[in-house]
C-alpha positions as CSV (number, residue, x, y, z in Angstrom):
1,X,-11.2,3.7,3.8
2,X,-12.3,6.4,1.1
3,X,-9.9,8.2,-1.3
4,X,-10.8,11.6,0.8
5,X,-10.0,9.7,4.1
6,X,-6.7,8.7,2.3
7,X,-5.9,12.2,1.3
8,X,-7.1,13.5,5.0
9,X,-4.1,11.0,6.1
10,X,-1.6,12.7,3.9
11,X,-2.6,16.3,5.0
12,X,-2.5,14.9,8.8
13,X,0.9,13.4,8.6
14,X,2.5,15.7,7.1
15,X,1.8,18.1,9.3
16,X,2.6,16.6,12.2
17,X,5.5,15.3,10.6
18,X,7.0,18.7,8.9
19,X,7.4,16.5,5.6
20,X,6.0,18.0,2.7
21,X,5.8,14.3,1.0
22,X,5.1,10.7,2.7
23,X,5.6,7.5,1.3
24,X,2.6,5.4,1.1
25,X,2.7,2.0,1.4
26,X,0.1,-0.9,3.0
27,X,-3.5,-2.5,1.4
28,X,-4.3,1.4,0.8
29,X,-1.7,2.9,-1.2
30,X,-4.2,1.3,-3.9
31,X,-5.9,4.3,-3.8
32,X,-3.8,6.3,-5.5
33,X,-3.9,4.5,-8.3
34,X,-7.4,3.3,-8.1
35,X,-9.3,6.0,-6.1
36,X,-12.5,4.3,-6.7
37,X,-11.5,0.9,-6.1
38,X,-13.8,-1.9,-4.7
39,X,-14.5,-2.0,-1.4
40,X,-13.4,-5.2,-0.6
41,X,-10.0,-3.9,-1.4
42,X,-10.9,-0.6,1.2
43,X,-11.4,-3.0,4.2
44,X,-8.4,-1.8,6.3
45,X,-8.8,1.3,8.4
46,X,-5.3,2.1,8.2
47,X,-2.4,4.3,6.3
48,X,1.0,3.4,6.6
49,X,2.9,5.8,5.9
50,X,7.0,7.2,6.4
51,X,7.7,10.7,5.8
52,X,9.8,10.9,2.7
53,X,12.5,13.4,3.5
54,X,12.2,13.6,7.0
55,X,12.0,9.7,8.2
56,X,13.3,10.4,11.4
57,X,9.7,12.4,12.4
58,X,7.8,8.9,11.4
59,X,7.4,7.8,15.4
60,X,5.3,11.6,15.5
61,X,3.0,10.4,13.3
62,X,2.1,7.3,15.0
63,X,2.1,8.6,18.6
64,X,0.0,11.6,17.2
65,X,-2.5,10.0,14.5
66,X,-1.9,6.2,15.4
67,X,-4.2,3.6,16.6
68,X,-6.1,4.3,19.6
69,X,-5.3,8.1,19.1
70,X,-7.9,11.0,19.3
71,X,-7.0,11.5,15.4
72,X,-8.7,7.4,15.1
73,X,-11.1,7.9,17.6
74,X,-12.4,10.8,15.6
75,X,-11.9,10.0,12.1
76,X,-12.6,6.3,12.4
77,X,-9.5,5.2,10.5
78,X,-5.8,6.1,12.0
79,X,-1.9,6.0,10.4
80,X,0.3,4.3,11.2
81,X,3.8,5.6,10.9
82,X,6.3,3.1,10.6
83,X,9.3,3.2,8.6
84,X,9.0,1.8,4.5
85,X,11.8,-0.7,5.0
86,X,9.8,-2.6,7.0
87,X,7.8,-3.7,3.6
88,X,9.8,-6.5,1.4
89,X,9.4,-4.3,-1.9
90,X,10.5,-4.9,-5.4
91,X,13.7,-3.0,-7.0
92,X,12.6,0.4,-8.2
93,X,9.4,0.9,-7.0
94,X,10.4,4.4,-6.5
95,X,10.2,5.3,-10.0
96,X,6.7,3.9,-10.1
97,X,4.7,5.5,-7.5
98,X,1.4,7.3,-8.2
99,X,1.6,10.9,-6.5
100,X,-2.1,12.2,-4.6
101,X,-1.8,15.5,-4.6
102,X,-4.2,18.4,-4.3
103,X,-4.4,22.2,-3.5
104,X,-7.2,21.8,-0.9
105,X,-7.5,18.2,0.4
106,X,-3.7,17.3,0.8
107,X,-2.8,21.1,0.9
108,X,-0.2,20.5,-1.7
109,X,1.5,17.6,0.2
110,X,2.3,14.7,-1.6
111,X,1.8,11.3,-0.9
112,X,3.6,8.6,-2.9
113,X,1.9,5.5,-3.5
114,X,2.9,2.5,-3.8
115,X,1.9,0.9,-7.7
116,X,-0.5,-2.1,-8.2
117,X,2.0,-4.5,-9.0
118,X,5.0,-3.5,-6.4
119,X,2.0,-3.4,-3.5
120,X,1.0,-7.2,-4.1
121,X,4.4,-8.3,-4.5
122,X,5.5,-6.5,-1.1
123,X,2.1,-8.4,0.0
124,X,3.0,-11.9,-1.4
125,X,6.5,-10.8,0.3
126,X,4.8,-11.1,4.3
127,X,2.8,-14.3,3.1
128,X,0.2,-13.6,5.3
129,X,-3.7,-15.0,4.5
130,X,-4.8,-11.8,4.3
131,X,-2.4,-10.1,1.7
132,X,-2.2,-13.5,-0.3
133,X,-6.8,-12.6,-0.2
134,X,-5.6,-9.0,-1.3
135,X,-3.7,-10.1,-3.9
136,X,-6.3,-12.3,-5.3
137,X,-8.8,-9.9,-5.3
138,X,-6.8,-7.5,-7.3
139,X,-6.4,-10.1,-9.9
140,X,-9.7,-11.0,-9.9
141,X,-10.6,-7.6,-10.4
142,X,-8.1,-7.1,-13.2
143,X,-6.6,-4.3,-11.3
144,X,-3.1,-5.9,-12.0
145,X,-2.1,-8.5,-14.3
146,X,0.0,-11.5,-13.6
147,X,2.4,-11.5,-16.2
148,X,3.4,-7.8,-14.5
149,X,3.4,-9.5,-10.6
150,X,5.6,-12.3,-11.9
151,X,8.6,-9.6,-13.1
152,X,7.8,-7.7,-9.8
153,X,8.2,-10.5,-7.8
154,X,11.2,-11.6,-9.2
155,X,12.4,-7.6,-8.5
156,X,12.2,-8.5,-4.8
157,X,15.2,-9.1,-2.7
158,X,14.4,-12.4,-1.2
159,X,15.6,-15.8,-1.2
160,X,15.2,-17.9,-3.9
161,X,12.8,-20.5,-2.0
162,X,10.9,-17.8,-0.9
163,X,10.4,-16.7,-4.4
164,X,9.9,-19.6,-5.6
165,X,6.7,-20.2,-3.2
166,X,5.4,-17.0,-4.5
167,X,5.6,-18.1,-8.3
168,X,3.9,-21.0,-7.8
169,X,1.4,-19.3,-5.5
170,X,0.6,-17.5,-8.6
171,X,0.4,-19.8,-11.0
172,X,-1.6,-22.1,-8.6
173,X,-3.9,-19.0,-8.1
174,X,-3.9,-18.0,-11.7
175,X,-5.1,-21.3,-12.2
176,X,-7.8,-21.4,-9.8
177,X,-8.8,-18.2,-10.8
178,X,-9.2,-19.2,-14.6
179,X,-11.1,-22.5,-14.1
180,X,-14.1,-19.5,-11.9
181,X,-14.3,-17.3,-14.6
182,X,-16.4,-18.3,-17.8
C-alpha cells in the first residue's frame, strides 16, 4: 500500500460512511506518520478503519469497500471497516494521532492515524507472528524506539502476565537486534 492509496481509503470511506473523519488503525496507519516508509512495512493491502463520529455506519464501509468488493477488485487494496475497540491500544492514543489530510486527495476528510509507538504496542497486544515481524521491523528501522514502546506498552489495559510477555519480548528482541547491528 502507497501513501495515495492510503489517502484514496480515507476519501472512499468517508463517503460511504457520511463521516467527515475515520480512525485509522492496522500495519498502515504507519503512513501517516511515515508516508514514505519501507516497503516491507507496506505489505498489507488493507485499511482498517471506524468512522470517528459516526461508528454506527462502519459495517457500510466494509460491505461497500471490503474484501472481495468491486472497490478491491478495482483498486487492488480494500478497507476494512471494523470497529477500533477491536485493537488492544494503549491509554491516550487519541491525543497522539497523526491527521492525513488534504484538499484534493482526501477531500478535506481526515483520517486519524494511529502513532508509531501506540500501533506496535496494539500489535505486540494480538501476539501474532506477524505483528511481533512488524514490530521488529519498525525497530530495526529506527522508526520507533524502545524506551517509547516499553511506556506504551505498559499504557495498555491488559493483564499483567500478558504484559509481562511483551516486556521481555522486547528486551529479548532488543537484544537480538543489538548483537546484528555493528
Amino acid at each position: 500500500m502507497t501513501r495515495s492509496q492510503l489517502e484514496h481509503a480515507i476519501r472512499a470511506a468517508c463517503d460511504v460512511s457520511g463521516d467527515t473523519e475515520l480512525w485509522v488503525f492496522g500495519s498502515q496507519a504507519i503512513l501517516g506518520q511515515f508516508p514514505n516508509a519501507p516497503e516491507s512495512l507496506r505489505a498489507s493491502i488493507e485499511v482498517d478503519v471506524q468512522p470517528k463520529n459516526l461508528p454506527e455506519r462502519t459495517d457500510a464501509i466494509d460491505g461497500s469497500l471490503g474484501e472481495l468488493s468491486l472497490f478491491n477488485q478495482t483498486h487492488g487494496f480494500y478497507v476494512h471497516g471494523i470497529s477500533i475497540e477491536s485493537a488492544k491500544l494503549p491509554n491516550g492514543w487519541e491525543d497522539r494521532t497523526v491527521s492525513v489530510r488534504d484538499p484534493l486527495s482526501t477531500q478535506n476528510n481526515t483520517g486519524w492515524c494511529v502513532e508509531a509507538h501506540d500501533l506496535a504496542a496494539s500489535k505486540l497486544a494480538a501476539y501474532r507472528e506477524k505483528d511481533r515481524e512488524f514490530v521488529r521491523l519498525l525497530l530495526m528501522e529506527n522508526m520507533i524506539d524502545a524506551t517509547s514502546l516499553k511506556l506504551r506498552i505498559k499504557a495498555l489495559q491488559i493483564e499483567e502476565p500478558q504484559m509481562d510477555r511483551l516486556l521481555y519480548w522486547l528486551e529479548i528482541t532488543m537484544g537480538e537486534l543489538a548483537d546484528n547491528w555493528p
